[in-house]
Structures are given as structure tokens and as C-alpha cells.
C-alpha positions, 0 to 999 in steps of 0.5 A, spaced: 507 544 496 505 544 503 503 537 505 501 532 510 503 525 511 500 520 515 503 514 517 509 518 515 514 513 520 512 507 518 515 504 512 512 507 505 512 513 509 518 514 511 521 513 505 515 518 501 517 523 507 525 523 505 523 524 496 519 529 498 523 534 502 529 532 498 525 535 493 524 542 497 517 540 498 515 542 506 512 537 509 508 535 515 508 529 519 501 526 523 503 522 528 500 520 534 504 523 539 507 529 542 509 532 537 517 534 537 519 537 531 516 543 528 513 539 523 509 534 527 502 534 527 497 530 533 493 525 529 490 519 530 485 515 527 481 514 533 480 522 534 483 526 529 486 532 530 488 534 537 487 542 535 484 542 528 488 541 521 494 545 520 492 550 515 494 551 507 495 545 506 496 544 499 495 536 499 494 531 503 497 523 503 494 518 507 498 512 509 496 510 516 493 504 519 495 497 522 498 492 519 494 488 515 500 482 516 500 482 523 496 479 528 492 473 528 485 475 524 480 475 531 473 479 531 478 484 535 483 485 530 478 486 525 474 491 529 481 494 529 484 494 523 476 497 520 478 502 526 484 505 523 482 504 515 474 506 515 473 511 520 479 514 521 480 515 513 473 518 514 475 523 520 480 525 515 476 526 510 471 530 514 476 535 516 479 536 510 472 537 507 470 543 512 478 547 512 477 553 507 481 553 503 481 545 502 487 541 499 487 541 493 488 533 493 488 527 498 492 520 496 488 516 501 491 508 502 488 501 499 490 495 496 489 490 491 486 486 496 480 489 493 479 484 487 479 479 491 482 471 489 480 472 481 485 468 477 487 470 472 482 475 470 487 481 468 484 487 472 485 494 472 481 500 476 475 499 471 474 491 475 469 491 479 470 489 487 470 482 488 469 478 495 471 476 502 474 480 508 479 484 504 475 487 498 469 488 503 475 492 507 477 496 501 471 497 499 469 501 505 475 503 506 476 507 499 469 509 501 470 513 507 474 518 503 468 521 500 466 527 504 473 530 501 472 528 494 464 530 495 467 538 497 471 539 491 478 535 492 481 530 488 481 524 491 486 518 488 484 512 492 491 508 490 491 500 490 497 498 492 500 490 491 506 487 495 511 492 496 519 491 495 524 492 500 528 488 505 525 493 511 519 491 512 513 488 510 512 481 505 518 482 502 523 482 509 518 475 512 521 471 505 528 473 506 530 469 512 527 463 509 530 464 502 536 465 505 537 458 508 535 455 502 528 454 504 524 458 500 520 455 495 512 458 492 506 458 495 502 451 495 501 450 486 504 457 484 500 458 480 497 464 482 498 471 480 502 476 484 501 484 484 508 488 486 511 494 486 518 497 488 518 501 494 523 506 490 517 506 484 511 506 489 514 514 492 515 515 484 508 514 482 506 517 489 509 524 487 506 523 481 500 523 484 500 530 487 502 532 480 498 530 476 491 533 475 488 528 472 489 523 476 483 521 481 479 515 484 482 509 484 489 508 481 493 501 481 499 503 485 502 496 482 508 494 476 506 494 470 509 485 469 504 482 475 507 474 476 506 468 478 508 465 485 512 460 483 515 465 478 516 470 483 519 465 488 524 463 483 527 471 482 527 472 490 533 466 490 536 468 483 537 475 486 539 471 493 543 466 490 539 460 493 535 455 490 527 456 491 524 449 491 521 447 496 514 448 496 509 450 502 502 447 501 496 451 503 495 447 509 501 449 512 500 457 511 494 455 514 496 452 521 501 458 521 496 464 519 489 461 519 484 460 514 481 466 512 488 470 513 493 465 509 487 465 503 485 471 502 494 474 503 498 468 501 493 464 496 489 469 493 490 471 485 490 478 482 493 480 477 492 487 476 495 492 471 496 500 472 493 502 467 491 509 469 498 510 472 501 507 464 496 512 461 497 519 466 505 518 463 509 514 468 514 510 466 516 505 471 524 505 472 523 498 474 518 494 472 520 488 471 521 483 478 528 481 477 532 487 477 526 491 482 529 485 488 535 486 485 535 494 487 532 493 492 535 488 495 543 490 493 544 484 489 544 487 482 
């Protein structure tokens, strides 16, 4: 196949990029600057394509967009955060729909955040968005895919939870503490966590590209979610470091703000991939242990 990726340097598409053309596939990389590699495509979410899309593509995967985890929450982070994931998806979407002929799919970036804080209600792609300003976000965000499923593509909007890997993201932020003997949950523990190891999260993605059936929303999440404090618990297991000390609500909080710290730390959601389990993927880690153990290089 021939396929473009976007955010192909950033963590997860770094790494889907490798599997990809270790499978021989051809693959091309948007990127917001200069090309340097005949693989290279301008693209930015701002103003699209600089010279149009390449052409005869048979897929597209859209990873790009600014971390969610970085920065403070304030009107100009939210604008630009919208920015990257809403309209750029649309620009994207647009320009996919107008190509002839068209890509046969596109994978477009969202995220579990979409539910909401939910308890410990069991939710699959079937749960209905819930409230606060990462739903409505991913809501808009998946939304803005539209004009490529509208034109005929398959459209997979893949609902990612916390992702696996000491190189970035959640994972690498708890390591240092956890290190030191200072990890422990967040505020009671109770609530529930989504995650996937990076290593299943590039399998269930080339998955996607395959399988036909596969279209709308589709939890990119291991089949075994968790509680905090359970979780907090096999990070040190596979540490080798005692995780014990809690860090109370009020503290994330101060650290993060309210709204950041309640809606990415504190919130529960305990989704399932059930459109994943039933299109026949087989998860070759899904249970939290041995996933921070792989990744990690502690098993």
C-alpha cells in the first residue's frame, strides 16, 4: 500500500512508520517543513497541503496534533490545540475527499477522553460522548473527519487511552518518581484507567488499514482497563520500587489546574475494545503487567 502519515515523527508515528515499512509498505511522512527525504510531504494543519495531496494513496493515518499533556490550559492553548485537532482534520478530510481517486481509508486520531469521567460505567464505541472540555474536544474532533467518510472513505476515528512506553507521553512523566520510591496513585485510586502498549497500539493500527469492516469509532484500548491504584502498583512491581505514596487531588491540581488535572488525572473511563475483539485482533499483551514489563525492559 501506499500511505500517508501524519505526525509521522512524533511518538506513536514514529513507531507505526518503522512497522510499516518493515512490512515493505511505502510510506509517506507530512511534515511541516521542508521536505528532505523523497518520502516527505508539506503539511501542516494550519494550511494544508503546500502543493496538493500526493497522488494514489491508498491510505491515510492521522496522528498529528499538539500534545494534550503540555502546556497550561489558558484560552490560547485551547484555541491551539482545537486548531491542530478540528480544523486540521477537516483540511485533511477535505483534500482527501476532492482526490480522485480517493484512499480507500483514513484512520483519524481521538482519544478516550471523549466519555468523559464516567465511573465505573463499562463503555464501548456504542457509549454515548460525555461532558467537559476533552469530550466536547473529541467529539468536534472526530466530527471533522466527515467530509472523507461523506465521499465514500472509510473513516476509522481510533479512541486511544494512556499509551505504553518509557519515550513519551504519560508513561515517561511517572517513571522518575516511580523510580525514586515516590510513586503512588492518584488522589483514592479508584478511578478507572484505559491503556494500550505502544507495541499493540502500531499492531491494532495496521490492523485497521486491513480490515474492511472496521469504520467509525473503534476504542484503541487493552482489553483489561484498571484502577489507578492497581496500576500505580505494577508500575513499581515492574520498577522494582514500592508505590505508596499517594498524591491527593488538591496537589495535581496546583500542579496542573483544575480543569487539566480533573479531566487527565482524575477522570474514570473504563472503556473496552469491543469493535477491536470482535474484527479479530488478538492483543499480544493484554494485561497491564507484562505490557510495562515489555516496555519497559524489565520482564
Amino acid at each position: 500500500m501506499r500511505i500517508l502519515v501524519t505526525g509521522a515523527t512524533g511518538l506513536i508515528g514514529s513507531a507505526l512508520v518503522t512497522a510499516l515499512r518493515g512490512d515493505g509498505e511505502m510510506v509517506l511522512r507530512a511534515t511541516r517543513h521542508e521536505p528532505r527525504d523523497a518520502g516527505d510531504v508539506r503539511w501542516d494543519a494550519d494550511r494544508g497541503f503546500a502543493t496538493g495531496p500526493p497522488a494514489l494513496l491508498d491510505a491515510v493515518v492521522h496522528l498529528a496534533g499538539e500534545p494534550l499533556a503540555e502546556g497550561a490550559w489558558s484560552a490560547a492553548r485551547k484555541a491551539a490545540l482545537r486548531s491542530s485537532r478540528v480544523d486540521g482534520t477537516r483540511r485533511l478530510a477535505e483534500a482527501l475527499a476532492a482526490m480522485t481517486p480517493k484512499p480507500r481509508v483514513m484512520i483519524s486520531g481521538s482519544a478516550v477522553g471523549i466519555y468523559g469521567d464516567r465511573g465505573d460505567e463499562r463503555l464501548t464505541e456504542l457509549s454515548p460522548a460525555g461532558e467537559g472540555y476533552l469530550a466536547d474536544l473529541a467529539r468536534d474532533w472526530e466530527a471533522a473527519s466527515r467530509p472523507a467518510s461523506s465521499a465514500g472513505i472509510r473513516v476509522v476515528t481510533m479512541r486511544t487511552g494512556m499509551v505504553l512506553t518509557p519515550r513519551g507521553g504519560a508513561l515517561a512523566k511517572l517513571l522518575t518518581p516511580f523510580r525514586f520510591g515516590l510513586g503512588g496513585p492518584f488522589g483514592n485510586g479508584k478511578m478507572w484507567m484505559s491503556w494500550i502498549g505502544l507495541g499493540d497500539l502500531v499492531r491494532a493500527m495496521r490492523h485497521m488499514l486491513i480490515h474492511g469492516d472496521l469504520a467509525g469509532p473503534v476504542n484503541a484500548v487493552a482489553p483489561e482497563p484498571l484502577r489507578n491504584a492497581d496500576f500505580a502498583r505494577a508500575l513499581g512491581r515492574a520498577l522494582h520500587r514500592p508505590a505508596v505514596l499517594p498524591l491527593p487531588p488538591f496537589a495535581l491540581r496546583a500542579m496542573l489546574g483544575r480543569e487539566r488535572a480533573d479531566q487527565m488525572l482524575l477522570a474514570s473511563q473504563r472503556a473496552e475494545p469491543a469493535r477491536l475483539l470482535q474484527s479479530g485482533f488478538i492483543f499480544e499483551t493484554p494485561e497491564v503487567q507484562a505490557a510495562l514489563e515489555r516496555e519497559l525492559g524489565t520482564a
